[in-house]
N, CA, C and O of each residue as an XYZ file, in Angstrom:
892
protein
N       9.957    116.991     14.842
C       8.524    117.052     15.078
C       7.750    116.840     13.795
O       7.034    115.843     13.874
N       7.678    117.463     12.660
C       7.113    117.929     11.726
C       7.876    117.170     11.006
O       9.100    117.296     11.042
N       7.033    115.929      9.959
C       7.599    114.703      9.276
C       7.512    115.072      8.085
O       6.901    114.154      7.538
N       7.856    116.234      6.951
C       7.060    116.199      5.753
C       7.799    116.748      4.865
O       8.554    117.629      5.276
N       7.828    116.346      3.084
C       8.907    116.648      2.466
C       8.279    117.962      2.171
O       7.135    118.412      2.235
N       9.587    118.466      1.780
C       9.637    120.222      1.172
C      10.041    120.423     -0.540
O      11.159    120.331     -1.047
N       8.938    120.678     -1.103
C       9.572    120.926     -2.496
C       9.960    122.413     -2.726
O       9.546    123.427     -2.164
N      10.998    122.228     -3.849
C      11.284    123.874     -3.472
C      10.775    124.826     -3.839
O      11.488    125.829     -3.831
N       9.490    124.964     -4.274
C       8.248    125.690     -4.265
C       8.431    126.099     -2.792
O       9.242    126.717     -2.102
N       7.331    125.476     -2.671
C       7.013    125.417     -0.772
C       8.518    126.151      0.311
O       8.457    127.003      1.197
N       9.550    125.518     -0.145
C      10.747    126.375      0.233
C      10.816    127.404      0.003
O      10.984    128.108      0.999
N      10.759    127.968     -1.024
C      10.715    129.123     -1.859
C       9.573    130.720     -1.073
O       9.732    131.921     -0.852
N       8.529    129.709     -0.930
C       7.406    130.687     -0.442
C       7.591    130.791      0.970
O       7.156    131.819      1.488
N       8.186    129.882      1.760
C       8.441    129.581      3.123
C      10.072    131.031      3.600
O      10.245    131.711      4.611
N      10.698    130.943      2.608
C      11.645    131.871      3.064
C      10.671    133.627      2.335
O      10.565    134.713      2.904
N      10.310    133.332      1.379
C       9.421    134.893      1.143
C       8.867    135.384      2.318
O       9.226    136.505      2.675
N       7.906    134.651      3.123
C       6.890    134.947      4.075
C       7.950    135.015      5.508
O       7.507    135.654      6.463
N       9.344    134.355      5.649
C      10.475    134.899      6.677
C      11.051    136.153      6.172
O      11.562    136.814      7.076
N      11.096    136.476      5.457
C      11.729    137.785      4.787
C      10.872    138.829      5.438
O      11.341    139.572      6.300
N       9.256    138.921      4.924
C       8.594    139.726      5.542
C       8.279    139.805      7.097
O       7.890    140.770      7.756
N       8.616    138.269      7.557
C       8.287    138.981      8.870
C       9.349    139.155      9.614
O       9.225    139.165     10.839
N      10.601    139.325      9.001
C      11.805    139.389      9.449
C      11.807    141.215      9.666
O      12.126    142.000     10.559
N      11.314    141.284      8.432
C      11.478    142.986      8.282
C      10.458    143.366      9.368
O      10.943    144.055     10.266
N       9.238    143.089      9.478
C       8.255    143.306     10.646
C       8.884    143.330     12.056
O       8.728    144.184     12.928
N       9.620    142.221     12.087
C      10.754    142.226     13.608
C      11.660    143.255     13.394
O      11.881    143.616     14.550
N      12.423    144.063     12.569
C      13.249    144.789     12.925
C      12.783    146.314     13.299
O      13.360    147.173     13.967
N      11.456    146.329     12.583
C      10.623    147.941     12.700
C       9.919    147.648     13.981
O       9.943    148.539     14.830
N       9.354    146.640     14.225
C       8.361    146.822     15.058
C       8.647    145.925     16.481
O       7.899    145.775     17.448
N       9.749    145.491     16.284
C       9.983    144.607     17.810
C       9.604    143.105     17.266
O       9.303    142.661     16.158
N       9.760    142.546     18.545
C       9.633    141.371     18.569
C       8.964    140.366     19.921
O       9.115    140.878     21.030
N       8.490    139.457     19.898
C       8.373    138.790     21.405
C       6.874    139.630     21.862
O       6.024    140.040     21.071
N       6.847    139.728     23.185
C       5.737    140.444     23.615
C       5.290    141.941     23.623
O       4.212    142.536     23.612
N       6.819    142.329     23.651
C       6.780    143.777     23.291
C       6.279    144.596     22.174
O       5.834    145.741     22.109
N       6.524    143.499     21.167
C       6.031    143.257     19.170
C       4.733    144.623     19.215
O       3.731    144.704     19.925
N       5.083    145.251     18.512
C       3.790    146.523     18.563
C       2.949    145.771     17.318
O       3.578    145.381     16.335
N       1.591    145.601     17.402
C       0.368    145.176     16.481
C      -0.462    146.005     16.023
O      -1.383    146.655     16.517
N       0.122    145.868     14.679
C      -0.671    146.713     13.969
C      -1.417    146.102     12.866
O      -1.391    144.871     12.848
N      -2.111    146.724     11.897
C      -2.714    146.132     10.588
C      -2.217    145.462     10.210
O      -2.640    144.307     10.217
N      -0.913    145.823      9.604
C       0.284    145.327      8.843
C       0.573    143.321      9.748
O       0.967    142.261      9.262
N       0.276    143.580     10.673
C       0.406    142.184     11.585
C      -0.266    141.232     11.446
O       0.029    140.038     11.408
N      -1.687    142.017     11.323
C      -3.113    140.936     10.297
C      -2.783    140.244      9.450
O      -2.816    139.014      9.465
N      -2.262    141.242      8.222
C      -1.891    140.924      7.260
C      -0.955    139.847      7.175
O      -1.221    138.769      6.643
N       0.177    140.150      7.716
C       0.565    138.907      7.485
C       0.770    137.693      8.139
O       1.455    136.718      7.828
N      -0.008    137.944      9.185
C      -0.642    136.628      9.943
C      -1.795    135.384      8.374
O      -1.772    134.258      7.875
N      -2.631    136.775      8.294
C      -3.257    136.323      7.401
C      -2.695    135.363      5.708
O      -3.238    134.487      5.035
N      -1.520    136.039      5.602
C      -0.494    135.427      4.590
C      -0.116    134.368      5.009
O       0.150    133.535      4.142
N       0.050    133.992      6.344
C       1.068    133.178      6.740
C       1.538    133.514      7.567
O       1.923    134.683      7.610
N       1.778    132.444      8.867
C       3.154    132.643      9.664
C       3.947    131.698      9.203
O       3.455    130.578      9.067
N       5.296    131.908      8.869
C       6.195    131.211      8.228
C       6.608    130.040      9.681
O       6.821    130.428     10.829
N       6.636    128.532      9.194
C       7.155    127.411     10.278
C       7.950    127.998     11.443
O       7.690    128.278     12.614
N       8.964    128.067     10.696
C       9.741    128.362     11.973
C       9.783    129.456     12.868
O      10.612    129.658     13.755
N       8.554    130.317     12.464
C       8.041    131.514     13.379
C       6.838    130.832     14.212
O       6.421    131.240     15.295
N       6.410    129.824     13.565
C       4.767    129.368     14.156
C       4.808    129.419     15.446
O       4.171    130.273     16.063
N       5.473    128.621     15.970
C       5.421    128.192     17.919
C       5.397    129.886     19.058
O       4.679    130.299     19.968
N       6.706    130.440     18.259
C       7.122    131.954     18.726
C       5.268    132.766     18.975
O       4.552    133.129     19.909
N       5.228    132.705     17.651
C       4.084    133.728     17.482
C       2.557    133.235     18.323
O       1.854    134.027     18.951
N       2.310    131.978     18.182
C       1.412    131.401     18.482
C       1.612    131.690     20.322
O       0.592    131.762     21.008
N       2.846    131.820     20.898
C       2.754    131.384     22.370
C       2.143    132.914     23.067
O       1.428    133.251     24.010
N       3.057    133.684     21.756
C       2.771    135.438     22.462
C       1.512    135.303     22.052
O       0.813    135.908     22.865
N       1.052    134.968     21.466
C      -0.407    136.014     20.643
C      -2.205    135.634     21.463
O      -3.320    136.148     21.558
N      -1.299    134.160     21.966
C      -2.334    132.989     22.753
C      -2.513    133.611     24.501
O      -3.470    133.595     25.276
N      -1.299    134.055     24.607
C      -0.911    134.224     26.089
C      -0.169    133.051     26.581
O       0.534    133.126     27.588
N      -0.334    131.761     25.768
C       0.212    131.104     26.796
C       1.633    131.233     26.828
O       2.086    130.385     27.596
N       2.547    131.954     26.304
C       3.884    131.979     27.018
C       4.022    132.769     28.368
O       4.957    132.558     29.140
N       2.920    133.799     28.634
C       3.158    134.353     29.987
C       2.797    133.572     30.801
O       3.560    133.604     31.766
N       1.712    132.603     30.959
C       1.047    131.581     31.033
C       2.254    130.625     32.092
O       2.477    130.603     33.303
N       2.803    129.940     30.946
C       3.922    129.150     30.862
C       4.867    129.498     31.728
O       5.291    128.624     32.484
N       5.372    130.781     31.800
C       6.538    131.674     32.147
C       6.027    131.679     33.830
O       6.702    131.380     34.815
N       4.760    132.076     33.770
C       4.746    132.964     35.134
C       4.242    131.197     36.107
O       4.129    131.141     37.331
N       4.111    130.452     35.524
C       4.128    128.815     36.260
C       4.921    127.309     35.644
O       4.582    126.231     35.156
N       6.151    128.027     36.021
C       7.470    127.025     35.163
C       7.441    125.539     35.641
O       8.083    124.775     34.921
N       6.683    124.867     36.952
C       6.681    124.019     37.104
C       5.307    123.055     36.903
O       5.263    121.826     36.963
N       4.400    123.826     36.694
C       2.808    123.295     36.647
C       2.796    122.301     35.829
O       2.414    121.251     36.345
N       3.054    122.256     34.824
C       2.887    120.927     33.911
C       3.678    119.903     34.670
O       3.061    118.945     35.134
N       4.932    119.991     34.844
C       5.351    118.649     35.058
C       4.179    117.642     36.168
O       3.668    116.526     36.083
N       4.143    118.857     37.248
C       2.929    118.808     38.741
C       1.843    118.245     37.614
O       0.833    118.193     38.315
N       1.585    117.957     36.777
C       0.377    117.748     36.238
C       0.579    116.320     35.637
O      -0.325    115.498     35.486
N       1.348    116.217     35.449
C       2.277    114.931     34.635
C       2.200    114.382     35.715
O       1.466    113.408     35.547
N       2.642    114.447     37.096
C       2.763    113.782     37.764
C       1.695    113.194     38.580
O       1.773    112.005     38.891
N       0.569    114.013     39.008
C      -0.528    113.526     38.734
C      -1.502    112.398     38.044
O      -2.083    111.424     38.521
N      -1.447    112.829     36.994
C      -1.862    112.369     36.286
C      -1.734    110.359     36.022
O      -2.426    109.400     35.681
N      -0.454    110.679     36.434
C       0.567    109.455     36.449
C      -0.205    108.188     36.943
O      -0.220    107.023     36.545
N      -0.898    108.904     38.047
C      -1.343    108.017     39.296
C      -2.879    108.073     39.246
O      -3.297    108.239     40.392
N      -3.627    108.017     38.571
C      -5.189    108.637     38.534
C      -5.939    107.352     37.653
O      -5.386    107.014     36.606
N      -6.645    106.952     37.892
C      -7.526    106.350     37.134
C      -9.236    106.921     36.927
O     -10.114    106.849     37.787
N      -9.327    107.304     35.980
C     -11.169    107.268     35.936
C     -11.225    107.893     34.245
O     -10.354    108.376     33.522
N     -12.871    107.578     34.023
C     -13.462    107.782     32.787
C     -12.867    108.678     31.946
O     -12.753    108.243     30.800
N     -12.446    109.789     32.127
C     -12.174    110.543     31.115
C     -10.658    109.709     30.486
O     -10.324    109.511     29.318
N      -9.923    109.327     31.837
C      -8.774    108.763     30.732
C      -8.938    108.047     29.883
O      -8.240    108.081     28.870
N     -10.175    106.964     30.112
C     -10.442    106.169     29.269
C     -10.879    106.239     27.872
O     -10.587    105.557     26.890
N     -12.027    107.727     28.125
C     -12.334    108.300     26.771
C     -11.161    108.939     25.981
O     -11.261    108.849     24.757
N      -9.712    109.772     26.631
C      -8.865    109.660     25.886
C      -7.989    108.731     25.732
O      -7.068    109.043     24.978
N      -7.937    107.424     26.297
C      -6.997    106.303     25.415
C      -8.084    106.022     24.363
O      -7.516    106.154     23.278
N      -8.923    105.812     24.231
C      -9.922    105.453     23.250
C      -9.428    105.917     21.922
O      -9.205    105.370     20.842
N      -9.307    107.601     22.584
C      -9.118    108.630     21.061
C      -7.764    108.513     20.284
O      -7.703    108.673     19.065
N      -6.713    108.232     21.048
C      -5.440    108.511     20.995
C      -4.683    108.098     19.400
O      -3.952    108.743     18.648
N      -5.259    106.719     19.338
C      -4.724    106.168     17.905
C      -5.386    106.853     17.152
O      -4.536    107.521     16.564
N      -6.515    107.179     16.713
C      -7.535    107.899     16.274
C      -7.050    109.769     15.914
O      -7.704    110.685     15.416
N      -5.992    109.719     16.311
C      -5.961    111.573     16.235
C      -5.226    111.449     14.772
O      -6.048    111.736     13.901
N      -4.179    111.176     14.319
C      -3.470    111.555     13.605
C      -2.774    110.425     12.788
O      -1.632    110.515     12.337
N      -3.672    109.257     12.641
C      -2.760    107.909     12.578
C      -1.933    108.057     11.332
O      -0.811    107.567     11.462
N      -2.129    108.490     10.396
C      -1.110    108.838      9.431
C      -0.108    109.058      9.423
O       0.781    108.532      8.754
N      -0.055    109.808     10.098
C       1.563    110.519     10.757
C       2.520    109.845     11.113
O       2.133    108.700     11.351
N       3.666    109.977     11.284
C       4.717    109.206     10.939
C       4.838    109.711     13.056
O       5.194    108.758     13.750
N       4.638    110.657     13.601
C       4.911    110.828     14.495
C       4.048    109.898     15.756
O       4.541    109.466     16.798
N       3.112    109.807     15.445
C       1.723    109.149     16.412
C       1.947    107.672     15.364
O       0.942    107.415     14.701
N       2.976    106.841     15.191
C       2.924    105.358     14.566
C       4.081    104.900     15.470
O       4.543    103.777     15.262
N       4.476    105.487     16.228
C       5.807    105.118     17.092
C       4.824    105.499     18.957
O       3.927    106.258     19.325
N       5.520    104.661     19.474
C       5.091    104.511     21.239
C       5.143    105.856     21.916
O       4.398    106.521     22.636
N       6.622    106.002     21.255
C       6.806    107.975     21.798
C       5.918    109.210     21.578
O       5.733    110.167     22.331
N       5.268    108.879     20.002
C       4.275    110.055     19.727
C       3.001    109.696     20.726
O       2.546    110.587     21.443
N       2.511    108.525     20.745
C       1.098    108.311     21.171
C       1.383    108.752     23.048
O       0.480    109.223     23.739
N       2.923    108.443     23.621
C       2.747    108.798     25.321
C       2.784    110.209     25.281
O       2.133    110.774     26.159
N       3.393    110.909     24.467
C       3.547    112.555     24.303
C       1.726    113.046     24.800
O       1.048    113.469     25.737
N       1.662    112.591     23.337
C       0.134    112.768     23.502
C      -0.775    112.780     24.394
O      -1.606    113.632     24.709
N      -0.455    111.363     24.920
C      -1.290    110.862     26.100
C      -1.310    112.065     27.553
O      -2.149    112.334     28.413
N      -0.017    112.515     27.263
C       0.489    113.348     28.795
C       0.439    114.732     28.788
O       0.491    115.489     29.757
N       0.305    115.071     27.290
C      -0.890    116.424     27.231
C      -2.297    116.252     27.780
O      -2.795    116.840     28.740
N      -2.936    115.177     26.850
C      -4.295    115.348     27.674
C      -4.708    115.010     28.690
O      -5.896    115.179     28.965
N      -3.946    114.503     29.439
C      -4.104    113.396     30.355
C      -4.016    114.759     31.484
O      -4.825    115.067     32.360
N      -3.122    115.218     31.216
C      -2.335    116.238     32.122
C      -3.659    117.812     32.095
O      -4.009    118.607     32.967
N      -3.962    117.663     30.909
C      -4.909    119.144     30.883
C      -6.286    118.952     31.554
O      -6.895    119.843     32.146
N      -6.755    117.514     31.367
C      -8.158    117.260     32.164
C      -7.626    116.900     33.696
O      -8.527    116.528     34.448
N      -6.375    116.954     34.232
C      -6.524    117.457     35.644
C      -6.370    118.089     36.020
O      -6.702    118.174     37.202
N      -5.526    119.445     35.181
C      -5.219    120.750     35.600
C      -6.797    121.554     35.507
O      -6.937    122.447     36.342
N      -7.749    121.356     34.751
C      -8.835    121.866     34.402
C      -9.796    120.876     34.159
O      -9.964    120.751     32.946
N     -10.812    119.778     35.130
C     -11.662    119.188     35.520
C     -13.155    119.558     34.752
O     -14.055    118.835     34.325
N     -12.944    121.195     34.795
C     -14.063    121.274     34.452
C     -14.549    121.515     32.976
O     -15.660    121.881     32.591
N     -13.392    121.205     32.234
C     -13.665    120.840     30.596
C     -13.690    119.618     30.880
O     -14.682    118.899     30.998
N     -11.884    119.177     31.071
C     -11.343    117.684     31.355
C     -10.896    117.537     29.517
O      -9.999    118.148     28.935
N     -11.977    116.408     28.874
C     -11.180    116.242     27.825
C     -13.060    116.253     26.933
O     -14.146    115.858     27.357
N     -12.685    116.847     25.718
C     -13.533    117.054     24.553
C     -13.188    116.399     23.358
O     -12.067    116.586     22.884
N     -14.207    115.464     22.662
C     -13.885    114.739     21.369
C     -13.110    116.174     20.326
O     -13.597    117.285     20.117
N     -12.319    115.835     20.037
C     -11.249    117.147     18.839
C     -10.195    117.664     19.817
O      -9.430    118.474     19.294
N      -9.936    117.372     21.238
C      -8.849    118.203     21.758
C      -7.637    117.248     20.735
O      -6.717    117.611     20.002
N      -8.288    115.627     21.200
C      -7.177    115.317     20.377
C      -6.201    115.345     19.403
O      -4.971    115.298     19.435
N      -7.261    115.458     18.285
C      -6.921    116.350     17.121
C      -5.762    117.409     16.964
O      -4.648    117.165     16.501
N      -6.386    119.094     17.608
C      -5.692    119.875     17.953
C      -4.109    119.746     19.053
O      -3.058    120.386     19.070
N      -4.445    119.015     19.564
C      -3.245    118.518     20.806
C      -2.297    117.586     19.713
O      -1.082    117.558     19.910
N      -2.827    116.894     18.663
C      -1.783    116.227     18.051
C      -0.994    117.015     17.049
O       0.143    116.643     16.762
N      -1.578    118.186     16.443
C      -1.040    118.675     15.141
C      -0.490    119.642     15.907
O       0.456    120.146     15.302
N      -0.759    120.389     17.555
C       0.684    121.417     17.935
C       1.532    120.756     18.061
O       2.554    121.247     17.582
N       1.737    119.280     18.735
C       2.244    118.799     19.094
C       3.778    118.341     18.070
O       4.945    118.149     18.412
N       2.989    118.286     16.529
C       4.128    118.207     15.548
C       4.981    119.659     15.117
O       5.843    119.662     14.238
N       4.459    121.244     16.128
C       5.677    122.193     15.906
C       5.924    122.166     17.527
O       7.056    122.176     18.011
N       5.179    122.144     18.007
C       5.827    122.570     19.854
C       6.260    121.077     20.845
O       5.834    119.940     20.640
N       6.961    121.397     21.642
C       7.026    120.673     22.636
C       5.708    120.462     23.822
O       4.696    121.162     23.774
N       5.850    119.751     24.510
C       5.100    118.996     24.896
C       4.302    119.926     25.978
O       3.079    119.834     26.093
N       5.042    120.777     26.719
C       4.066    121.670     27.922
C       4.055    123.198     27.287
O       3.487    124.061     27.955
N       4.674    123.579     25.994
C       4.028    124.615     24.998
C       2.815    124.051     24.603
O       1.823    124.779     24.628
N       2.708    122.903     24.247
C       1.484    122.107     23.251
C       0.195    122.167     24.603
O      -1.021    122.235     24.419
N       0.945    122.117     25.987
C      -0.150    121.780     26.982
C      -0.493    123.516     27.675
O      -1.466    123.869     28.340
N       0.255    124.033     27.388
C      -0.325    125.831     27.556
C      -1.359    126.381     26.251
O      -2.266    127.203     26.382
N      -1.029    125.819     25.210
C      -1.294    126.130     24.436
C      -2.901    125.883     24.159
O      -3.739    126.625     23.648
N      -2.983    124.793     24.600
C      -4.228    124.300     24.718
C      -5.146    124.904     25.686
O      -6.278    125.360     25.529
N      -4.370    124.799     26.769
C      -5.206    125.929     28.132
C      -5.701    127.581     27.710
O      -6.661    128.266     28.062
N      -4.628    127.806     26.856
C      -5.254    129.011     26.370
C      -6.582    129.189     25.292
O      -7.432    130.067     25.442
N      -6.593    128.241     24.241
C      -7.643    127.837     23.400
C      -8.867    127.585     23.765
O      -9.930    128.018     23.320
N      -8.539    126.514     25.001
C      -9.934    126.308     25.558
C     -10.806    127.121     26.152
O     -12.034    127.149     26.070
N      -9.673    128.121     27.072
C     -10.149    129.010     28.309
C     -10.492    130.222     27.406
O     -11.558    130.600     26.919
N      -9.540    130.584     27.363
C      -9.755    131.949     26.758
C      -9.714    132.122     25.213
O     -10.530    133.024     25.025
N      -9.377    131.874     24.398
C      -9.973    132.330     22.853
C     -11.285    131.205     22.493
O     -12.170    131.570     21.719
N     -11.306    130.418     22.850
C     -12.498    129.939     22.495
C     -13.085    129.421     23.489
O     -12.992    128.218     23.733
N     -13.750    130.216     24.184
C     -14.219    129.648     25.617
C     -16.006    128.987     25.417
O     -16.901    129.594     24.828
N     -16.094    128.097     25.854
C     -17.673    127.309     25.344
C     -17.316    126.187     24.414
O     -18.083    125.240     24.241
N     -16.317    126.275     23.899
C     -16.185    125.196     22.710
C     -16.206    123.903     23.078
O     -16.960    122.993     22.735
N     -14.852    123.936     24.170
C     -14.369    122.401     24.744
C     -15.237    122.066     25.911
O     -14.755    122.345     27.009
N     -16.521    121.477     25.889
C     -17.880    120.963     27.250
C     -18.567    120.384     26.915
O     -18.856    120.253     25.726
N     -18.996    119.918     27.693
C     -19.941    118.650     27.419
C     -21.144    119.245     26.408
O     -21.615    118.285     25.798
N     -21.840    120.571     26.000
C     -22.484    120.593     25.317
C     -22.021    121.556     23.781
O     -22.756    122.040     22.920
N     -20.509    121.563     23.910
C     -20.210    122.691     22.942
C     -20.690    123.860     22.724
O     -20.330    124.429     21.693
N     -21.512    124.448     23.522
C     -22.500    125.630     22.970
C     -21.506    126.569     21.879
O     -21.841    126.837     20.725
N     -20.436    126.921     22.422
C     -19.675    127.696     21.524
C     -19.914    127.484     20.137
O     -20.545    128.165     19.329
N     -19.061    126.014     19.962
C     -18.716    125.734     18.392
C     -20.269    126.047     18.002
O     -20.478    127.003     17.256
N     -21.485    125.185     18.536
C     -22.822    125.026     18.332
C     -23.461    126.336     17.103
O     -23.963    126.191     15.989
N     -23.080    127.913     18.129
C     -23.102    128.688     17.881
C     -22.525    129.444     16.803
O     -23.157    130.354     16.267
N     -21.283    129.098     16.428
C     -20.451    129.607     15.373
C     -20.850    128.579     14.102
O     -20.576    129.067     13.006
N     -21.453    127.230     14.065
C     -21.933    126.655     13.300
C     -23.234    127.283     12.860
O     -23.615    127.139     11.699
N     -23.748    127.792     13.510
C     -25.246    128.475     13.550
C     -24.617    129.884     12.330
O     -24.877    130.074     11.142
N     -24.076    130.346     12.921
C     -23.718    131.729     12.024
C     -23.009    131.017     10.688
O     -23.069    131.589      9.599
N     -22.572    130.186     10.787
C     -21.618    129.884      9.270
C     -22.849    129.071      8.781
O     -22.709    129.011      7.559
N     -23.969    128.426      9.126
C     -25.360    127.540      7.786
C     -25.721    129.246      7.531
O     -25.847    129.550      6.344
N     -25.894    130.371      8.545
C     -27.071    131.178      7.780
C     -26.432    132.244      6.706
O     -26.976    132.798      5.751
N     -24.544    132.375      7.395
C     -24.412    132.903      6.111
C     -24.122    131.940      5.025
O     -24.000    132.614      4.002
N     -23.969    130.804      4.782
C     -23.593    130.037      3.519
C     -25.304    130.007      2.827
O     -25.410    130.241      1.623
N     -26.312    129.774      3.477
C     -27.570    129.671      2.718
C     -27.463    131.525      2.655
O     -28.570    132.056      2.563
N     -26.452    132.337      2.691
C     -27.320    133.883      2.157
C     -26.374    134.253      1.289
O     -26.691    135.189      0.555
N     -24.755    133.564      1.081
C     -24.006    134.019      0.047
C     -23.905    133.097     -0.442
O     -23.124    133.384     -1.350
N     -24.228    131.660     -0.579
C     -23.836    130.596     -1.416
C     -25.532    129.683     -1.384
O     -25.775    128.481     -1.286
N     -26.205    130.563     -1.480
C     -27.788    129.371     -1.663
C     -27.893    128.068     -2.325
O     -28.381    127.084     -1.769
N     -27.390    128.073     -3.625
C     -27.433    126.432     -4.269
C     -26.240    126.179     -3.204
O     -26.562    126.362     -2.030
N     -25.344    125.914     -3.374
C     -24.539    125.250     -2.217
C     -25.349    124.715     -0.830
O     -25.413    123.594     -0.325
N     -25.792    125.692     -0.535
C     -26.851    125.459      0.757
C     -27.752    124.498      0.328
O     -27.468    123.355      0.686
N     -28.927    124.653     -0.448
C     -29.653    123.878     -0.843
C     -29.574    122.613     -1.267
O     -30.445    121.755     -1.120
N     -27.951    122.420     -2.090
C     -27.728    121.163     -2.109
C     -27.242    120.605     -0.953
O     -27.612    119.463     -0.683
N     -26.430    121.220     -0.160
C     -26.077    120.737      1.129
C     -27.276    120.034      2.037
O     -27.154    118.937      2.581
N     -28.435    120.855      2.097
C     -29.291    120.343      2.824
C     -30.072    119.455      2.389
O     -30.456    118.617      3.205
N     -30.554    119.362      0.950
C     -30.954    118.164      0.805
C     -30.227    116.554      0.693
O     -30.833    115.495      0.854
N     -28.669    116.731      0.351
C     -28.248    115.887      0.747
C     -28.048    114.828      2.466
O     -28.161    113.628      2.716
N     -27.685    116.151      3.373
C     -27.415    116.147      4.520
C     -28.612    116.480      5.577
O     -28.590    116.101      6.748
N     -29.829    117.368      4.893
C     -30.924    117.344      5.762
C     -30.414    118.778      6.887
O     -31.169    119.697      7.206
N     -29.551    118.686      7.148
C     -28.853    119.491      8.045
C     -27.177    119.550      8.299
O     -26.463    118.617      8.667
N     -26.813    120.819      8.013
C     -25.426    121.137      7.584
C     -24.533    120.837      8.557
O     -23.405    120.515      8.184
N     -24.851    120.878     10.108
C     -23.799    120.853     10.879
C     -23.572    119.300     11.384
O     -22.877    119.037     12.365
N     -24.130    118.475     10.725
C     -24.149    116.777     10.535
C     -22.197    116.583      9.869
O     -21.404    115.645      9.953
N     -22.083    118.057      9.218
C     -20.524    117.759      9.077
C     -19.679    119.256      9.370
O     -18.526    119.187      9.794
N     -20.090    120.121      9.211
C     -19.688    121.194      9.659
C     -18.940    121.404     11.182
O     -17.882    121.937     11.518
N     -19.951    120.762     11.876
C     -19.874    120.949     13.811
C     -18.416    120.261     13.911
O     -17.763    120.687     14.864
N     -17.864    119.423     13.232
C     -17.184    118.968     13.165
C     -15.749    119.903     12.739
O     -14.721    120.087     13.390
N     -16.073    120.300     11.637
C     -14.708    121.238     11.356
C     -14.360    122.326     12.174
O     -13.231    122.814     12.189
N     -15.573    122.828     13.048
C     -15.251    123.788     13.950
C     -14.763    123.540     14.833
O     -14.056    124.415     15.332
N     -14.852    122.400     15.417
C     -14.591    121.750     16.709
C     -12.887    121.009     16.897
O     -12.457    120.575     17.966
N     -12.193    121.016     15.705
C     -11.333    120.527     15.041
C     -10.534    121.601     14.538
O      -9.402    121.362     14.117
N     -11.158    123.142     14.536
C      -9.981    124.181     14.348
C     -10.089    123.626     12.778
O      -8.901    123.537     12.469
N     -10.816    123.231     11.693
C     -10.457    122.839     10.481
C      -9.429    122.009     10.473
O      -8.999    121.843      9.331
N      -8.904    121.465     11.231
C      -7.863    120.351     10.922
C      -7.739    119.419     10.708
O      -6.750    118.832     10.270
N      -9.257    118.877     11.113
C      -9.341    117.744     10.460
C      -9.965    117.700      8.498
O      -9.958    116.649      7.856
N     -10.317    118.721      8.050
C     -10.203    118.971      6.909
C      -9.222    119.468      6.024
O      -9.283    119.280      4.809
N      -7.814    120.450      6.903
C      -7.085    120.953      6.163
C      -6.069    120.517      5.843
O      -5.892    119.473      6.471
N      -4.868    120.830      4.881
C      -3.575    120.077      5.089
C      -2.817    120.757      6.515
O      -2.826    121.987      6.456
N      -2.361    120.370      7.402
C      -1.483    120.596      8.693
C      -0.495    121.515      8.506
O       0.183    121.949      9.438
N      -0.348    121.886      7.218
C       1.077    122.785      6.887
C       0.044    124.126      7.108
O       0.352    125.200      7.626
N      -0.870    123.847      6.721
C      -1.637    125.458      6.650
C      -1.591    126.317      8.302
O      -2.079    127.440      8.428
């Protein structure tokens, strides 16, 4: 999945941050049962180490109960999908080359149908988002740790429930969380602000964007 060299730095810090949450799994459980505490923040906040990412992300999202408690829904969605023609697909073939073209994974036929059959598949399971400019985005970079109907729960959970308003035709969500991040940056970072706005006139001309994108389209993907 995940195309990218490892220096042994990055190795180095990658087994530190398994160490700790190795020890976290033996005190405190593991899976859904996992008791959450401070200590869990924390090192969420440090890091979830790679090869914990998918694990942690499915419990913490819901979508592994999700997943679990409807083992056949995606494919039913795939299959669907299969056979459907109208606008929204069109707006996501549009996007598709466009998500991640760098990537060594989305430059081959296989990454871009993967892709295609997440979103393709989530705007008929759920009509009434369907598909939002940045699912792509997000749908491409799970897509380089999870498989293909983790990557498509995963998403159902993001949209629906942790960030609900974001993915619609008018974003109000992100809209909103852009609103709170100009008034605190003009109240803890004023020249920043000030230059921001006179350059840009208005901050969320690039901001609305990083929210809407989970920062991914600004960050490195390892983060």
């Amino acid at each position: 999945r995940t195309h990218k060299h490892t220096t042994p730095n990055l190795q180095t810090r990658e087994k530190a941050k398994e160490h700790k949450w190795n020890l976290y799994f033996s005190e405190n459980g593991r899976g859904a049962s996992m008791f959450r505490t401070r200590e869990l923040v924390d090192l969420a906040q440090i890091g979830i180490p790679e090869s914990y990412r998918v694990e942690i992300w499915m419990v913490y999202s819901g979508a592994g109960d999700r997943m679990a408690s409807q083992p056949h829904l995606y494919q039913e969605q795939v299959r669907k999908s299969s056979t459907l023609k109208c606008l929204t697909f069109e707006e996501i073939e549009r996007d598709l080359h466009r998500s991640l073209p760098e990537h060594p994974a989305y430059q081959s036929k296989e990454g871009i149908d993967t892709l295609r059959r997440v979103l393709r598949s989530y705007a008929v399971y759920n009509p009434i988002i369907g598909y939002c400019q940045a699912m792509n985005i997000i749908a491409s970079v799970l897509l380089l740790h999870a498989d293909e109907e983790s990557t498509f729960w995963l998403m159902a959970s993001l949209c629906e429930q942790l960030l609900p308003e974001y993915y619609n035709t008018r974003v109000v969500g992100a809209q909103i969380d852009q609103m709170v991040f100009e008034s605190l940056t003009q109240e803890h970072l004023p020249e920043l602000y000030e230059l921001l706005k006179t350059k840009l006139q208005i901050l969320s001309m690039i901001s609305l964007g990083w929210f809407l994108t989970l920062f991914l389209s600004i960050l490195d993907h390892g983060v």
